[in-house]
N, C-alpha and C positions, 0 to 999 in steps of 0.2 A: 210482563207487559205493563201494571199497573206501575210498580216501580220506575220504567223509563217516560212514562205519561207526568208522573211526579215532577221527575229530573226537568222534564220539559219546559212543565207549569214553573216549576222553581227559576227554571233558566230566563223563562219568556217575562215574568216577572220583576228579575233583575233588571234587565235590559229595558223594562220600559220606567223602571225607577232611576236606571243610567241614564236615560232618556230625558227623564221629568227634572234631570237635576245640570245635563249638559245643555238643556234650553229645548224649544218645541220651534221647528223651522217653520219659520212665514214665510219662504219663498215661494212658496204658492197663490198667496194671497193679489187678488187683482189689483192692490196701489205698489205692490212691491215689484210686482211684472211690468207694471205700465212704466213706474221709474227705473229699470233698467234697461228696457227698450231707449228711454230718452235719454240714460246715459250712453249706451252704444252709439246711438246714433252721433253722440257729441263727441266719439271717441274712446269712450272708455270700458276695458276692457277687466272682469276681476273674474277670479276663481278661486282664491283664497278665504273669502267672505259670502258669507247669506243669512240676511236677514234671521232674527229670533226672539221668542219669547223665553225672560229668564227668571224664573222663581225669584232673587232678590233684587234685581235690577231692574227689570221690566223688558222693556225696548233695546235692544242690543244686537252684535255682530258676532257669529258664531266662526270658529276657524273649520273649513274643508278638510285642512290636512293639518299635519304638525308641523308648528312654525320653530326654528331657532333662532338664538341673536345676532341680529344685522339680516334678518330677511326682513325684506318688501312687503309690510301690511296693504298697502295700498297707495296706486299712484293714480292721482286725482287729473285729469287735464284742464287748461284756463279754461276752455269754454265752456266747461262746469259750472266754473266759480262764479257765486253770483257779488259782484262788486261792483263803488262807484261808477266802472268804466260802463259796467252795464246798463246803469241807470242813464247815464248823458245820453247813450247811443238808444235812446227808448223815447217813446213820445215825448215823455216826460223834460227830457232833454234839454231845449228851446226854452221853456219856461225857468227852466233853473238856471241857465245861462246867463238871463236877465234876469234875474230876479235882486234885488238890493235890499238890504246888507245882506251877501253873501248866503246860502244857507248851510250848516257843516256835513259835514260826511255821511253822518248817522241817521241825520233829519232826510237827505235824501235817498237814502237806503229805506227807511220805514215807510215813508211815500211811496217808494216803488211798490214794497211786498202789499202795504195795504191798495194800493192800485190793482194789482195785478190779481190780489183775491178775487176783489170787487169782477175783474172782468173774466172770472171763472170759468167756462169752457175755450174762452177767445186767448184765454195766455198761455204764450208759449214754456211758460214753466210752473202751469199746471199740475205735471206728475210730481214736482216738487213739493207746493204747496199742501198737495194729498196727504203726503207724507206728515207734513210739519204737526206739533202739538197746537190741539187749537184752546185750551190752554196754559196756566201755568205757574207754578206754585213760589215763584219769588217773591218776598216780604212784599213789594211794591204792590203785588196781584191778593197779598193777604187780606181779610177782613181785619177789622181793629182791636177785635175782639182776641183774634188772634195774635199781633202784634203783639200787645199787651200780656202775651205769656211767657216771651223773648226774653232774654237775658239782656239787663241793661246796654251795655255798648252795641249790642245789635240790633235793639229797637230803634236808639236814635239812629242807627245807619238804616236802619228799613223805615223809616221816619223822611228820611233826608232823600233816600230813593223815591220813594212815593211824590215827595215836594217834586223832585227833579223832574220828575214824567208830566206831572202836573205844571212846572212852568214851561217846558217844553211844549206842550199842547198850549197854553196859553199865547205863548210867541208865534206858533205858525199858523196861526189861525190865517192869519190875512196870506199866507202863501198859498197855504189851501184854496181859497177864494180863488186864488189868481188860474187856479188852476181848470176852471168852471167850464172853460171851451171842449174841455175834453171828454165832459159827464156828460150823459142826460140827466142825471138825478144830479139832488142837490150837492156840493160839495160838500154841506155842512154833517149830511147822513151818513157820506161817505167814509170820510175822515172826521169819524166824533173820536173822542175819550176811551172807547176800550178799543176800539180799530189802533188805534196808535200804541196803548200798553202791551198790547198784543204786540206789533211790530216791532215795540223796544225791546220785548222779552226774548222776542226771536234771534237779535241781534245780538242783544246782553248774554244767551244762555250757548247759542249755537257758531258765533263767527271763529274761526280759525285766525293767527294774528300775518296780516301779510302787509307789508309796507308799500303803501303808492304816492309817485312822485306826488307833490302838490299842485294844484289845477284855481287858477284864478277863480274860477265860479264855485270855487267852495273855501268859506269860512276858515281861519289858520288851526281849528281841532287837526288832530294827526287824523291820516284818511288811511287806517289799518285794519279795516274789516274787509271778511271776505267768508260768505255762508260756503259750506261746501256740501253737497248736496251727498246722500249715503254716506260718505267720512264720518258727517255729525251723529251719526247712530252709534258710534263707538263709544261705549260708555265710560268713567273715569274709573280708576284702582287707583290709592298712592301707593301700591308698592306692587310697582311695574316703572319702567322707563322706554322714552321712547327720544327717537332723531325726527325733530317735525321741521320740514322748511320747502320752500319754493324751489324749484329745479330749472335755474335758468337752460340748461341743456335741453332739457325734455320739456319744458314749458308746462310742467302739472306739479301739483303742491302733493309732496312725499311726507310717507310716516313709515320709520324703518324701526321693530322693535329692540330693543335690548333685553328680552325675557323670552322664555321658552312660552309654548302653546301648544294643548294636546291637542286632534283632531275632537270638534264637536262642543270643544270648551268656548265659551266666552272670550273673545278677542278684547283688549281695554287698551286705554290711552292713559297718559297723566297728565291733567289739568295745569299741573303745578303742584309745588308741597303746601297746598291749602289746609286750615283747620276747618273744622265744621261750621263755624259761624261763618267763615267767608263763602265755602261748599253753599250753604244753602242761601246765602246775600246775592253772589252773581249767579249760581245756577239751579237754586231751587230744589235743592235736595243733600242728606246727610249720608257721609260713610261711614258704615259701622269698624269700630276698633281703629281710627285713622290714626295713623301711629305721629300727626303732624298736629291732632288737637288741643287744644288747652281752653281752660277757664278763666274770663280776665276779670281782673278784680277794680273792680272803681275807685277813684282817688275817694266820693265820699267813705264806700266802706272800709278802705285803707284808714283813714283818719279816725273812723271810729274808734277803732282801739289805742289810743293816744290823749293822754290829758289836755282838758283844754287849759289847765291850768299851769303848763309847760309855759315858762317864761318864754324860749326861744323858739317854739312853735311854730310862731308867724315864719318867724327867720328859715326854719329846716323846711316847712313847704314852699318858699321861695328860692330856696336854693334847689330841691326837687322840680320845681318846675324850668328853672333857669335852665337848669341841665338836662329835660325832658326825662325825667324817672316819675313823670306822675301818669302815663300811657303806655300800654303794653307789658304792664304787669300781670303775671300768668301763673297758674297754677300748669304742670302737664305729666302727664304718664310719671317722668322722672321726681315729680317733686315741683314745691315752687323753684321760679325758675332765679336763675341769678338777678337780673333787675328786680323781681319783688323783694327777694331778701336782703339785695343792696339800700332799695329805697327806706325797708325795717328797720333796718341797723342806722341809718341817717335816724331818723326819727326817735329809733332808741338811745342816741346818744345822752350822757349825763350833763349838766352843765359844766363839770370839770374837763368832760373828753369833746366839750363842741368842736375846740379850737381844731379837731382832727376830721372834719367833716371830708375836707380834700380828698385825705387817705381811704376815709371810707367810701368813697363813691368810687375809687378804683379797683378796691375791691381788697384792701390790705386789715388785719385785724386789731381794732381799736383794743378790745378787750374783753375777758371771756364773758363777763358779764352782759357786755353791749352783744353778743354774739347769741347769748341764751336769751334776751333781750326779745331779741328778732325773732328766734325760733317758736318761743310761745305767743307773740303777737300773730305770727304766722299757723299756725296752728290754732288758734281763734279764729283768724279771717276763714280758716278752711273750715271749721266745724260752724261757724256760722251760714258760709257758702253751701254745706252740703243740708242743714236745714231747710233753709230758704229753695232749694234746687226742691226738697222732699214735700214741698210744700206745693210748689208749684204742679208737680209729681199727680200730688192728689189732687189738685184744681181740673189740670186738665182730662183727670181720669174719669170726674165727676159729669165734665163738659162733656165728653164723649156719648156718656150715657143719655144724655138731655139735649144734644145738637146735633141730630144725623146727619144737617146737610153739610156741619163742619168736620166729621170725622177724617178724611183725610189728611185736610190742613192741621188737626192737632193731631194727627198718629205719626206727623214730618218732626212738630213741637217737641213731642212726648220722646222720639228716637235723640232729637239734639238733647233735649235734658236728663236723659236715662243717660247719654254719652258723658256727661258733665260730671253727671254722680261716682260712676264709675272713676273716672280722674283723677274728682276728689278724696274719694274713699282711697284710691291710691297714694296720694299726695299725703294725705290724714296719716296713712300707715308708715310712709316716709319720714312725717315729721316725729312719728311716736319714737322708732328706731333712733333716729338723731338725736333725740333728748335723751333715750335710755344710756346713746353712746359717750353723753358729756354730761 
């Protein structure tokens, strides 16, 4: 008797560790009912998905049953989809019609979602709303403090984000105004500064890409968003693929997998073959082990390792830039990649081998020394890189213990530059090998 009470325990335990690890179902939860009522009602019918919480992802789509490749993840219908066409056919409508110069696609997108908060029990896409993150961890949404732990090339791009939302708000101020007849409250409260980074984030992190004709009353930006309302819960994997597009037949936006899926497991989509620094630029978050990541190296630390007392110096960074070999230089999983060691080998040229600059940006070999040349120049930038990375390492580990209210936003930091480390330490052992082999 005690024996089979064991087996039990043991069993029942299992099962709820299978449990903890295949996701915990929120389809019980009162915002995840009320949004599938409002999807049925608009048409849409699923039984392959529901709702979940998932130990590394969070928020996600659990598979019913087991899916194979070229089955039906889900098929969304238009009157789901929340787009331009939605926004004209909404109060908001009239005012964007007239309104000059033009306002774009985006801008009347953000207006709507932040409108449509604003009038909370009264909007018909409400259960939507419910659902959505209120808010959201894009560079643009970071503290500066934060920023500032980033790896150069993606600080100025979470730099140039930030600017962007901020001249955007700046510019529609006076549309906001115009839009006054339809509030009781001020427009100015309504539509302030985080009402609208919210909206940008919503669009920036959640739109599916679907093209619409162009529409006079809106600005010539391309009009290619389109929120899709449960689809968006599908979380990212790069190593999954999927068939994503609009069905002019069926009139609902399809995602057919190409990977298999057990019952119970985590359903995912692919974003694209993103690295980490893009993963968390437009969506606010990093994959671990992305097999598409890499470490870029700046033209200033590129040049560090190089004499400034090289005659033709000037000359081979001008030829570097003519040719665009001073951007997208990268360290990755495999090694630096061919552009970093192409741009090395320019730069290591002798004065005797300049005249072969040509040959070397094609990628032919000048000679073995210009070749070992590169490999320890590159091999410096990486042990520099993986310092500098181990550095930062300890800053943010320090910050953690001393800024509770930032602990999330640097445990996003601390996964992107643990990712880094790793790379390099890869890369590092790459270049060790190569020099042993020549």
């Amino acid at each position: 008797m005690k024996k089979s009470r064991g087996r039990t325990g043991r069993k029942r335990r299992r099962k709820h560790l299978q449990g903890f690890m295949d996701g915990v179902n929120c389809s019980h939860k009162l915002e995840y009912i009320k949004l599938k009522k409002w999807l049925k009602d608009r048409g849409f019918e699923d039984s392959n998905l529901r709702p979940a919480e998932f130990l590394e992802t969070g928020r996600g789509l659990m598979a019913t049953k087991a899916l194979r490749a070229g089955d039906l993840i889900i098929s969304l219908p238009e009157k789901c989809l929340l787009t331009t066409g939605t926004v004209l056919s909404s109060c908001l409508g009239g005012y964007i019609v007239k309104w000059k110069p033009p306002v774009s696609p985006l801008l009347a997108l953000c207006t709507f979602l932040i409108a449509e908060k604003h009038a909370g029990e009264k909007s018909p896409w409400k259960p939507y709303l419910d659902v959505l993150p209120k808010t959201y961890t894009c560079p643009a949404c970071l503290d500066h403090d934060i920023i500032n732990l980033l790896p150069k090339p993606l600080k100025k791009k979470a730099q140039e984000q930030k600017m962007m939302i901020q001249e955007l708000f700046g510019s529609s101020k006076a549309f906001f105004s115009s839009l006054q007849p339809l509030f009781a409250e001020s427009t100015g409260t309504i539509f302030n500064y985080s009402a609208l980074e919210w909206a940008w984030c919503t669009i920036n992190t959640r739109t599916i890409y679907m093209k619409h004709p162009h529409r006079e009353c809106f600005s010539l930006e391309p009009d290619v968003y389109a929120l899709a309302p449960y689809l968006d819960l599908l979380n990212h994997s790069p190593n999954v693929q999927v068939k994503a597009a609009f069905n002019e037949q069926t009139r609902s936006y399809e995602i057919r997998t190409n990977s298999r899926c057990k019952p119970y497991q985590e359903v995912f989509i692919c974003y694209g073959p993103h690295d980490n620094q893009r993963l968390l630029l437009e969506y606010g978050f990093v994959a671990m082990d992305n097999p598409h990541s890499s470490v870029y190296v700046s033209a200033d630390t590129l040049l560090k390792y190089f004499s400034p007392l090289d005659k033709q110096r000037k000359a081979k960074v001008a030829i570097l830039k003519d040719h665009d070999f001073l951007e997208n230089l990268t360290f990755g999983w495999d090694g630096p990649s061919w552009r970093l060691l192409t741009a090395l080998k320019v730069l290591s040229l002798g004065a005797d081998e300049f005249a072969c600059w040509r040959r070397t940006l094609l990628g032919d070999v000048t000679s073995a020394r210009n070749e070992q040349r590169a490999l320890d120049a590159a091999a410096k930038i990486c042990q520099f890189l993986i310092e500098e990375t181990q550095h930062f390492l300890v800053q943010i580990s320090q910050l953690k213990r001393d800024k509770e209210n930032l602990k999330p936003h640097l445990a996003l930091v601390e996964m992107l530059r643990s990712e880094d480390l790793k790379i390099l330490q890869k890369s590092s052992e790459i270049l060790c090998n190569l020099n042993l082999a020549t």
